[in-house]
Biopython code that builds the backbone (N, CA, C, O; Angstrom):
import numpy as np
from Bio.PDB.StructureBuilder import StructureBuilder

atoms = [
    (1, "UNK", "N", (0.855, -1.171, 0.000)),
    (1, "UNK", "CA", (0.000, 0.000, 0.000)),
    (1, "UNK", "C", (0.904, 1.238, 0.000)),
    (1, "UNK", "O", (1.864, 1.212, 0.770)),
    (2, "UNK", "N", (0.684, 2.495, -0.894)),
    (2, "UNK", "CA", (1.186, 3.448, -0.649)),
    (2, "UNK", "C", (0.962, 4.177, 0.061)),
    (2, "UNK", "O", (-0.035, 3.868, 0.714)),
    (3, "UNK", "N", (1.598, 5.526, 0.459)),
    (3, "UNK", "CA", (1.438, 6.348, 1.287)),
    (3, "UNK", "C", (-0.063, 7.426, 1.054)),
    (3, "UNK", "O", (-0.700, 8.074, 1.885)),
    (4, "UNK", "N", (-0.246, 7.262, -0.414)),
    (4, "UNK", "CA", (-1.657, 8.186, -0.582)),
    (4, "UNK", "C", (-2.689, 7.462, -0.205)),
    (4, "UNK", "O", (-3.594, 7.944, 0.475)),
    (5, "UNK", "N", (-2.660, 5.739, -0.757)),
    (5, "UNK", "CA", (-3.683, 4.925, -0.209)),
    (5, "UNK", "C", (-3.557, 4.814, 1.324)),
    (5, "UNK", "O", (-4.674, 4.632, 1.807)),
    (6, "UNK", "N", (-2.804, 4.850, 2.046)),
    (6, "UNK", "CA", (-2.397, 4.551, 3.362)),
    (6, "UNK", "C", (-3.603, 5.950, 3.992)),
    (6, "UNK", "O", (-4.469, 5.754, 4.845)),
    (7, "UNK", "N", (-3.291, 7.510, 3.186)),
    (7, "UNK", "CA", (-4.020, 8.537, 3.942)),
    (7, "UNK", "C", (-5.117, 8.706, 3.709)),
    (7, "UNK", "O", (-5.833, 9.369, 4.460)),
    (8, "UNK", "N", (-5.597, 8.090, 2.481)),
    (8, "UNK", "CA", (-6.854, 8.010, 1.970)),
    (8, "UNK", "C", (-7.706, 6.824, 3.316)),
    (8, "UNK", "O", (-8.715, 6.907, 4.016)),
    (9, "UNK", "N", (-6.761, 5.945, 3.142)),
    (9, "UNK", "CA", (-7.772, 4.951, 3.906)),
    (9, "UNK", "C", (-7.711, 5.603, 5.996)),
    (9, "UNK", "O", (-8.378, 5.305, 6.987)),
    (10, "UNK", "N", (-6.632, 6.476, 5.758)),
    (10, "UNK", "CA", (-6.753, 6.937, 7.053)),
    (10, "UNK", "C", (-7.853, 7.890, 7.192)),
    (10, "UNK", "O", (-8.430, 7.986, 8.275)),
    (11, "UNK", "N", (-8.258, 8.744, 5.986)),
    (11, "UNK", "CA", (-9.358, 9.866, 6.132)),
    (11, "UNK", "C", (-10.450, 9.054, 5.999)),
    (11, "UNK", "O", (-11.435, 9.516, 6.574)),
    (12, "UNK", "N", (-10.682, 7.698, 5.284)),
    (12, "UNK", "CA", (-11.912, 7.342, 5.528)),
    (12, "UNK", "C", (-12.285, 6.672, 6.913)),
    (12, "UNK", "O", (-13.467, 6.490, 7.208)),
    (13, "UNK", "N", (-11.408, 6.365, 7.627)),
    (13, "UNK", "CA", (-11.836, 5.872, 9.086)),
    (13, "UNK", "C", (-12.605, 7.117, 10.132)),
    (13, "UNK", "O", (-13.643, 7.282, 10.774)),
    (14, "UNK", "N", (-11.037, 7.985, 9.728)),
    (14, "UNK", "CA", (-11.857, 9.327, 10.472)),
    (14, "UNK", "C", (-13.127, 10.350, 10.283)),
    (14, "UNK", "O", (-13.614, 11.311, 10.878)),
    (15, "UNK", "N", (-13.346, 9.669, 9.247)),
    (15, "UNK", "CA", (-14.782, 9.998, 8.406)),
    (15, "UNK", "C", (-14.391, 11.665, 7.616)),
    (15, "UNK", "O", (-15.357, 12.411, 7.455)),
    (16, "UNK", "N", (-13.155, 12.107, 7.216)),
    (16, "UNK", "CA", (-13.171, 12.735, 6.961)),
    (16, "UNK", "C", (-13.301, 13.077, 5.202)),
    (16, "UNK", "O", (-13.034, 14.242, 4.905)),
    (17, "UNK", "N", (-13.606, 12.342, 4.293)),
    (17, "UNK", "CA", (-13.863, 12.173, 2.979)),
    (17, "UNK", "C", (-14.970, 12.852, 3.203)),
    (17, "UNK", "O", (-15.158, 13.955, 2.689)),
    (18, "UNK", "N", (-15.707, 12.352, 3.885)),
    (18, "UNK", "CA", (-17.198, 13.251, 3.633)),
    (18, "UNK", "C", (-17.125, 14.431, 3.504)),
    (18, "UNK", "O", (-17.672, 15.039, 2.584)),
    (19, "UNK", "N", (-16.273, 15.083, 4.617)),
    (19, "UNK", "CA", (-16.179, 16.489, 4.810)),
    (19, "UNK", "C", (-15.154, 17.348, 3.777)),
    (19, "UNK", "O", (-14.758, 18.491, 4.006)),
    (20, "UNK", "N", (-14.818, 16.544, 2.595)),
    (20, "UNK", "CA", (-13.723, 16.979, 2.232)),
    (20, "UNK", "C", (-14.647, 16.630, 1.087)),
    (20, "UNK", "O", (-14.358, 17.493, 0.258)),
    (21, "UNK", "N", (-15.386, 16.033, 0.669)),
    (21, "UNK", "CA", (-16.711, 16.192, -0.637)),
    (21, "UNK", "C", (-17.876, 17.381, -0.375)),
    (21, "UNK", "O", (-18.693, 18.104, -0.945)),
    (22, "UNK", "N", (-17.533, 17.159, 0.420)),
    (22, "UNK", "CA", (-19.070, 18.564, 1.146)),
    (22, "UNK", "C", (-18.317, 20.180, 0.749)),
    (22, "UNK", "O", (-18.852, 21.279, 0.606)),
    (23, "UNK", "N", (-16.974, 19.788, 0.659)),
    (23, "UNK", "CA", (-16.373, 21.575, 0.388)),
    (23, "UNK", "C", (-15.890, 21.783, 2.160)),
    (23, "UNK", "O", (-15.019, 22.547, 2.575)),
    (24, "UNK", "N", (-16.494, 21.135, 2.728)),
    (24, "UNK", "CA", (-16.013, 21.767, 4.462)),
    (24, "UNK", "C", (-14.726, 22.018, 4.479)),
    (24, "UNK", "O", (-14.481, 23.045, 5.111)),
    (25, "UNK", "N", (-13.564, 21.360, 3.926)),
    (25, "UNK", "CA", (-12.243, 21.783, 4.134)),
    (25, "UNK", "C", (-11.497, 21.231, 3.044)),
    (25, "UNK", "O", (-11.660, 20.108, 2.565)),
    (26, "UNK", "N", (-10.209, 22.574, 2.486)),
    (26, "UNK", "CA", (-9.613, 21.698, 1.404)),
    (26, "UNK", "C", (-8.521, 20.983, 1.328)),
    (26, "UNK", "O", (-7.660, 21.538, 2.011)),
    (27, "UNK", "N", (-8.093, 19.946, 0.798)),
    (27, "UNK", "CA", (-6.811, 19.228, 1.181)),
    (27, "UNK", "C", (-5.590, 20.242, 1.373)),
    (27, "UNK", "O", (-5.413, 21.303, 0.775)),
    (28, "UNK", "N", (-4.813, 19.668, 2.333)),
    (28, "UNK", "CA", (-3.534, 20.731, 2.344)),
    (28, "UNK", "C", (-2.870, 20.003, 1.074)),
    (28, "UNK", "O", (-3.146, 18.959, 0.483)),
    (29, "UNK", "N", (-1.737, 21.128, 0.874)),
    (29, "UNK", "CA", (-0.802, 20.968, 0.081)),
    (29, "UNK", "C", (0.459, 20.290, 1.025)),
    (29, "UNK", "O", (0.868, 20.941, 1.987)),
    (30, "UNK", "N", (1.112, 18.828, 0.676)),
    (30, "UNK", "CA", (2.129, 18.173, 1.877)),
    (30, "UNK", "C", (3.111, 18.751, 0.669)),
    (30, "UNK", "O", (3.093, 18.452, -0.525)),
    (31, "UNK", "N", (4.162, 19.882, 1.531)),
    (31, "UNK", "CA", (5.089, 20.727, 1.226)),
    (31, "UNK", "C", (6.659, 19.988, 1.843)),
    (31, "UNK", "O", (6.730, 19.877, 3.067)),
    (32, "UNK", "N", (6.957, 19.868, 1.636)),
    (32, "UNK", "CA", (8.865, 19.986, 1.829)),
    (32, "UNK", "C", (9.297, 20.729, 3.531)),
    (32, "UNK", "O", (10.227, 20.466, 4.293)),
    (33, "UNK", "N", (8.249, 21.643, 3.634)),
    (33, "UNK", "CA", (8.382, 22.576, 5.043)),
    (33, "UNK", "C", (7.769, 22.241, 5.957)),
    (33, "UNK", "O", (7.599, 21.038, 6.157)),
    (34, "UNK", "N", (7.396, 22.915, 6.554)),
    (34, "UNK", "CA", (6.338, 22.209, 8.236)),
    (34, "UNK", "C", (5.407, 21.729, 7.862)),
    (34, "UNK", "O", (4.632, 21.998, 6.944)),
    (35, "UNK", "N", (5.469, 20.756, 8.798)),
    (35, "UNK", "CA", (4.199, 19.526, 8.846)),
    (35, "UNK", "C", (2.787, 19.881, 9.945)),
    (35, "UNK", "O", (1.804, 19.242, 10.320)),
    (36, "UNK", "N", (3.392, 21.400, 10.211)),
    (36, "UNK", "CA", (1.779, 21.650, 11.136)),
    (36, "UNK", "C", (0.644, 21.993, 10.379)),
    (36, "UNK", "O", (-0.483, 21.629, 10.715)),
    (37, "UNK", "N", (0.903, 22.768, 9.234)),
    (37, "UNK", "CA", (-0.275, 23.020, 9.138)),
    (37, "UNK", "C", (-0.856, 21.517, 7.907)),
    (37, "UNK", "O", (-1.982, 21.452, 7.412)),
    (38, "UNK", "N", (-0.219, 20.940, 7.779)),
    (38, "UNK", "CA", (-1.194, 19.207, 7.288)),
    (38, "UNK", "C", (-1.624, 18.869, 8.094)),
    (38, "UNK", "O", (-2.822, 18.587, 8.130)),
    (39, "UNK", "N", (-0.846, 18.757, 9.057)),
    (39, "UNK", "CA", (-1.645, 17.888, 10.189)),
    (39, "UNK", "C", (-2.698, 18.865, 11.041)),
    (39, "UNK", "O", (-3.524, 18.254, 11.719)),
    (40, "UNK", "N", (-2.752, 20.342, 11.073)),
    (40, "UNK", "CA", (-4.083, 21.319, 11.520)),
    (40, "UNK", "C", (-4.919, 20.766, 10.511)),
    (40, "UNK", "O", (-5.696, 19.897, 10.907)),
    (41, "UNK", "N", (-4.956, 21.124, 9.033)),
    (41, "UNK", "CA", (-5.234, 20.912, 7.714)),
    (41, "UNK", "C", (-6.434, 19.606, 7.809)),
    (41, "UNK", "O", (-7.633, 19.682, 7.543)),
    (42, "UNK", "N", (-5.711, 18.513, 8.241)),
    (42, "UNK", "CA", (-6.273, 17.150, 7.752)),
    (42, "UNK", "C", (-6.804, 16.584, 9.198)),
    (42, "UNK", "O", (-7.606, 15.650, 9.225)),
    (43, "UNK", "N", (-6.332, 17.176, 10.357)),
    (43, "UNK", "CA", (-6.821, 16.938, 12.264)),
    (43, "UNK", "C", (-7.109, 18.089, 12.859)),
    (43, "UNK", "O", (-6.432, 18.580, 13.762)),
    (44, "UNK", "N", (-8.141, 18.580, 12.375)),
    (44, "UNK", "CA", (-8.538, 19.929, 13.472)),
    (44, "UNK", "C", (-8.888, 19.664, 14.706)),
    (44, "UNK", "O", (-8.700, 20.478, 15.610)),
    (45, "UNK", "N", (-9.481, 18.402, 14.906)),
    (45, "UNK", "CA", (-10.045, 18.211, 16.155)),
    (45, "UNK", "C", (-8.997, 17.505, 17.066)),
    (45, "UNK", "O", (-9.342, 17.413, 18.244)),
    (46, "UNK", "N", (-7.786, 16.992, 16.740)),
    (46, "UNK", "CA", (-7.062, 16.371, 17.615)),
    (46, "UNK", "C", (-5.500, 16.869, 17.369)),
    (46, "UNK", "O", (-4.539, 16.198, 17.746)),
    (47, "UNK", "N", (-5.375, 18.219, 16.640)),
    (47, "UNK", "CA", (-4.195, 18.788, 16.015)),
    (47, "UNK", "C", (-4.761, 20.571, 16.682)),
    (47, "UNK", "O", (-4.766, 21.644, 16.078)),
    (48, "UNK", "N", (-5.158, 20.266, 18.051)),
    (48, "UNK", "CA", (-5.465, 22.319, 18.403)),
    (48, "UNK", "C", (-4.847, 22.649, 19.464)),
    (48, "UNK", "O", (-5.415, 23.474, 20.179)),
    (49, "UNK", "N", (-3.742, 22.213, 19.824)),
    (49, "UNK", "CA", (-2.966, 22.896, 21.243)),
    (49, "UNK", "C", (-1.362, 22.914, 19.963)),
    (49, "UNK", "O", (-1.186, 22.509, 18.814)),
    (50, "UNK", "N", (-0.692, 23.466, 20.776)),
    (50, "UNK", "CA", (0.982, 23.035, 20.411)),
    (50, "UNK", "C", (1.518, 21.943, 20.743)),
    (50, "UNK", "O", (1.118, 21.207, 21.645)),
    (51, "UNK", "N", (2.534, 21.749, 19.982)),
    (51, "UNK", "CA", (2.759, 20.216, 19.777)),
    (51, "UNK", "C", (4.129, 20.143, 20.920)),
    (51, "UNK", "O", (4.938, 21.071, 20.948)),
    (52, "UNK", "N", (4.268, 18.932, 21.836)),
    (52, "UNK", "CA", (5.098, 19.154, 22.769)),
    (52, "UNK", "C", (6.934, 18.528, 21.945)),
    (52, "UNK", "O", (7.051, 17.755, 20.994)),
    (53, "UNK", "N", (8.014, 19.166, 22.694)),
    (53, "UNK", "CA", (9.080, 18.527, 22.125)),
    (53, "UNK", "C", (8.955, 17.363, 21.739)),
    (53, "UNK", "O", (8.985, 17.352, 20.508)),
    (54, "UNK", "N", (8.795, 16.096, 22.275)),
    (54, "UNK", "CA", (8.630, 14.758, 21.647)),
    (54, "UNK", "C", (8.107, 14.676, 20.772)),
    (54, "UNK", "O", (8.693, 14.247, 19.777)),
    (55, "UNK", "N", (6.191, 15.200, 20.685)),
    (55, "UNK", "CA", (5.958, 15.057, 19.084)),
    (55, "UNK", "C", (6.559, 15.403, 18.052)),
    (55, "UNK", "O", (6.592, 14.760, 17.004)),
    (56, "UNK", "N", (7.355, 16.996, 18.381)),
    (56, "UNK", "CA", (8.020, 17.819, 17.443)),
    (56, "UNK", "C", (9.078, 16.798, 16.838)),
    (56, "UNK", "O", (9.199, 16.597, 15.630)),
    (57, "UNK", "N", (9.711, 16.275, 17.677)),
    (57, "UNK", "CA", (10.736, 15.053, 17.113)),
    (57, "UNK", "C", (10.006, 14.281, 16.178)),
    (57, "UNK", "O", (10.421, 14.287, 15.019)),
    (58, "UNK", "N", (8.945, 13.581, 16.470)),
    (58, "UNK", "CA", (8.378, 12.184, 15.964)),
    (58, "UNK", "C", (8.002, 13.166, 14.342)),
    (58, "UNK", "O", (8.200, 12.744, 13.203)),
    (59, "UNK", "N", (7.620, 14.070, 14.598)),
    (59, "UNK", "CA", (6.865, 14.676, 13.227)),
    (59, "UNK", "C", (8.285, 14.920, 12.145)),
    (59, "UNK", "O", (8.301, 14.721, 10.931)),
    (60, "UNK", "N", (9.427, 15.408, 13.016)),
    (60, "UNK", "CA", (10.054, 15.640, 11.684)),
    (60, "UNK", "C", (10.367, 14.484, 11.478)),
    (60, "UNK", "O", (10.155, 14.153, 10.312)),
    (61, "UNK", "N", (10.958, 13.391, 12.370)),
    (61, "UNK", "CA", (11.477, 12.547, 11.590)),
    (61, "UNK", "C", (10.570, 11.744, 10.702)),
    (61, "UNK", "O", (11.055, 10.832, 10.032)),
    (62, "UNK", "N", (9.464, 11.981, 10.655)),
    (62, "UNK", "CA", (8.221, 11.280, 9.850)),
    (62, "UNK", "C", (7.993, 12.162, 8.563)),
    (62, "UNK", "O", (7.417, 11.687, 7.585)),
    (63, "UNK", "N", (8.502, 13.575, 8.592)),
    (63, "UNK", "CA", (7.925, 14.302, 7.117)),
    (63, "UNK", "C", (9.812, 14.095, 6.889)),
    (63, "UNK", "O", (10.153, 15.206, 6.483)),
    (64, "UNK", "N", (10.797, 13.410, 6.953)),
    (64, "UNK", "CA", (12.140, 13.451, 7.141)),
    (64, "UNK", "C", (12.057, 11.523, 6.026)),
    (64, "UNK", "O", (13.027, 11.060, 5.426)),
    (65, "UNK", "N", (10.893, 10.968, 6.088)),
    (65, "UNK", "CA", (10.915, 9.975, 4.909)),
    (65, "UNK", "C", (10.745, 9.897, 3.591)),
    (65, "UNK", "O", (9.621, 10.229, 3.215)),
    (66, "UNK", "N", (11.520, 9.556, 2.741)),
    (66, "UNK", "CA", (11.339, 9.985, 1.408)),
    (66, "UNK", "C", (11.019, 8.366, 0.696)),
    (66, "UNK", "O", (11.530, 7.273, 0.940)),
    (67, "UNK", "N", (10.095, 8.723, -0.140)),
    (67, "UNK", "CA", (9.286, 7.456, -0.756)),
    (67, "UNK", "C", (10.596, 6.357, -1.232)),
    (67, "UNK", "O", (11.802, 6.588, -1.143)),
    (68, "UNK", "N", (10.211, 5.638, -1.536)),
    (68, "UNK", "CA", (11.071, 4.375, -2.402)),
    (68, "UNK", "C", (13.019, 4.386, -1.199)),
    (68, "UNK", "O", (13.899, 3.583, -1.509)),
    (69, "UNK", "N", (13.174, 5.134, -0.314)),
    (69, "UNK", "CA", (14.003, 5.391, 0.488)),
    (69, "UNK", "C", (13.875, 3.990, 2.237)),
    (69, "UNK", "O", (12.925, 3.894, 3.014)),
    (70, "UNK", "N", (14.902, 3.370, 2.253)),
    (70, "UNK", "CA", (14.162, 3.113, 3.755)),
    (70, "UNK", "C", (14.729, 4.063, 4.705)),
    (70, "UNK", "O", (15.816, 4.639, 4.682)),
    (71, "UNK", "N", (13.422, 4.125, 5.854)),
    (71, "UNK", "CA", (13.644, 4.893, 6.878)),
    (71, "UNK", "C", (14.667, 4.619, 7.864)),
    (71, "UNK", "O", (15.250, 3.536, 7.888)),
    (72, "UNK", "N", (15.007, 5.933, 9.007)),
    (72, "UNK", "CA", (15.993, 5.430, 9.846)),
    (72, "UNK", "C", (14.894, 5.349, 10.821)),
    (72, "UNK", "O", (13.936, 6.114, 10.935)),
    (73, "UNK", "N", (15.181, 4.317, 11.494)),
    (73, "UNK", "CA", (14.457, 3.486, 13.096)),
    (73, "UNK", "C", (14.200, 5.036, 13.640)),
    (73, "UNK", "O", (14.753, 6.028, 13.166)),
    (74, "UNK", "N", (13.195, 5.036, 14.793)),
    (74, "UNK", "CA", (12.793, 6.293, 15.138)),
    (74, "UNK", "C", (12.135, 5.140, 16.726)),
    (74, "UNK", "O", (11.161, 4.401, 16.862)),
    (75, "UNK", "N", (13.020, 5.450, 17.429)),
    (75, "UNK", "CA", (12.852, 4.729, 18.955)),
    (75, "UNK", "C", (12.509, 5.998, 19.884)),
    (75, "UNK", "O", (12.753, 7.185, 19.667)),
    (76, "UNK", "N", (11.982, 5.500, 20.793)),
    (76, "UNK", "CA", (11.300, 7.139, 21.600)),
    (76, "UNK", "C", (10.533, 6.828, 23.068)),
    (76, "UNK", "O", (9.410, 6.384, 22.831)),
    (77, "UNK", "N", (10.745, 6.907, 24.209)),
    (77, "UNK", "CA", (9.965, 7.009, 25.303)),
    (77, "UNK", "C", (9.630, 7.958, 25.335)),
    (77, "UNK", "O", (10.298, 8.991, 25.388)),
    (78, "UNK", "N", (7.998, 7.767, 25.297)),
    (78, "UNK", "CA", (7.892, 9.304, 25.778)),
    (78, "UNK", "C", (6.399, 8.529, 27.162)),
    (78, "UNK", "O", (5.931, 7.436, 27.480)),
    (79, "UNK", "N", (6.213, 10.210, 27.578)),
    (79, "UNK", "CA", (5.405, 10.297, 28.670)),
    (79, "UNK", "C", (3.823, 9.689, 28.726)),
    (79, "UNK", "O", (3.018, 10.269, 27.997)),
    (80, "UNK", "N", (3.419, 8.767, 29.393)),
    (80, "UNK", "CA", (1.934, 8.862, 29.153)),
    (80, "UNK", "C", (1.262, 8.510, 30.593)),
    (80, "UNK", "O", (1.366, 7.497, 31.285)),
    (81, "UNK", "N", (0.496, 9.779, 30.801)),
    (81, "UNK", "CA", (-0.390, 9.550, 32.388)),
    (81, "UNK", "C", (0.705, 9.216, 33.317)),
    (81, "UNK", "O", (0.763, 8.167, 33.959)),
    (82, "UNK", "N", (1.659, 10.268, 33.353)),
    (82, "UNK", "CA", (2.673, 10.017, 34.711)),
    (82, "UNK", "C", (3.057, 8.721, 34.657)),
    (82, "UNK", "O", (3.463, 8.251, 35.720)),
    (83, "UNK", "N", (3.034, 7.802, 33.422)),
    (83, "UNK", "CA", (3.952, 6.486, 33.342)),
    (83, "UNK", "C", (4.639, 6.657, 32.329)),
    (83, "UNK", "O", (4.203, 7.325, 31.392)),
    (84, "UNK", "N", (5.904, 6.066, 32.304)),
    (84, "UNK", "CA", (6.569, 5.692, 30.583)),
    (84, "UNK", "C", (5.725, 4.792, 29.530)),
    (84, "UNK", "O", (5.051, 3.929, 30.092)),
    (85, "UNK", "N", (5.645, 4.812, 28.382)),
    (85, "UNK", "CA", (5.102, 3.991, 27.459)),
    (85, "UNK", "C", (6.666, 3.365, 26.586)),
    (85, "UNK", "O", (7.718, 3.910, 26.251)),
    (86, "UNK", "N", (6.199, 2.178, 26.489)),
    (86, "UNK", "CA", (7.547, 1.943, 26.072)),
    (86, "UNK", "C", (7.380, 1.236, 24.773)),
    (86, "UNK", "O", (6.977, 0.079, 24.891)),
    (87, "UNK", "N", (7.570, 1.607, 23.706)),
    (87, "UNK", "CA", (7.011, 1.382, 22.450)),
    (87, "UNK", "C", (7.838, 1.473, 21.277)),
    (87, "UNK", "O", (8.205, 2.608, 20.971)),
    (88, "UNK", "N", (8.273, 0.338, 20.429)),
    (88, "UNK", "CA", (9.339, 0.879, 19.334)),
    (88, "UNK", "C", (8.136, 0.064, 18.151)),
    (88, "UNK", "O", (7.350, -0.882, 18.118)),
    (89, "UNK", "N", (8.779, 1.454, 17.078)),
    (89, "UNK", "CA", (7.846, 0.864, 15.704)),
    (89, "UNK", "C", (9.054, 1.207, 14.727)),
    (89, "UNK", "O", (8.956, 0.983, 13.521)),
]
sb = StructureBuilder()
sb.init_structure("model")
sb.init_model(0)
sb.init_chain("A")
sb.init_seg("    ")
for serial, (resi, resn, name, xyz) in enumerate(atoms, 1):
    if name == "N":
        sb.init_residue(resn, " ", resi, " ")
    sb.init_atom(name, np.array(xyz, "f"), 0.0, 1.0, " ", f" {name:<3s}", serial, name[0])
structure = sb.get_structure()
């Protein structure tokens, strides 16, 4: 699966196709530069505070992948509910 089918099938979970046929909002343009306003763009409802250092990490190194390229490992504890989450993908 590619990365457009990958976001396509991610906007249809979040039900956001609908809203994006209705005219409610228009696709961002995914630019070379910051990844906030795609992710304001395409998550208004779970993309409205500032993003803390850790995400800031996780995001660049995620707009930091280039297609047909493999990625470098991206390992990370971060904080959840006053516990560690301990999670590698």
């Amino acid at each position: 699966m590619n990365w457009a089918d990958r976001v396509s099938k991610l906007e249809q979970r979040l039900g956001l196709r609908e809203a994006a046929r209705s005219g409610a909002r228009q696709q961002p343009e995914i630019s070379d530069g910051d990844f906030r306003p795609w992710l304001r763009a395409l998550f208004p409802a779970f993309v409205a505070c500032d993003f803390a250092p850790f995400h800031e990490e996780f995001w660049k190194w995620v707009w930091g992948i280039e297609a047909g390229l493999p990625a470098r490992a991206f390992v990370a504890v971060w904080p959840w509910a006053d516990r560690p989450k301990f999670e590698a993908k």
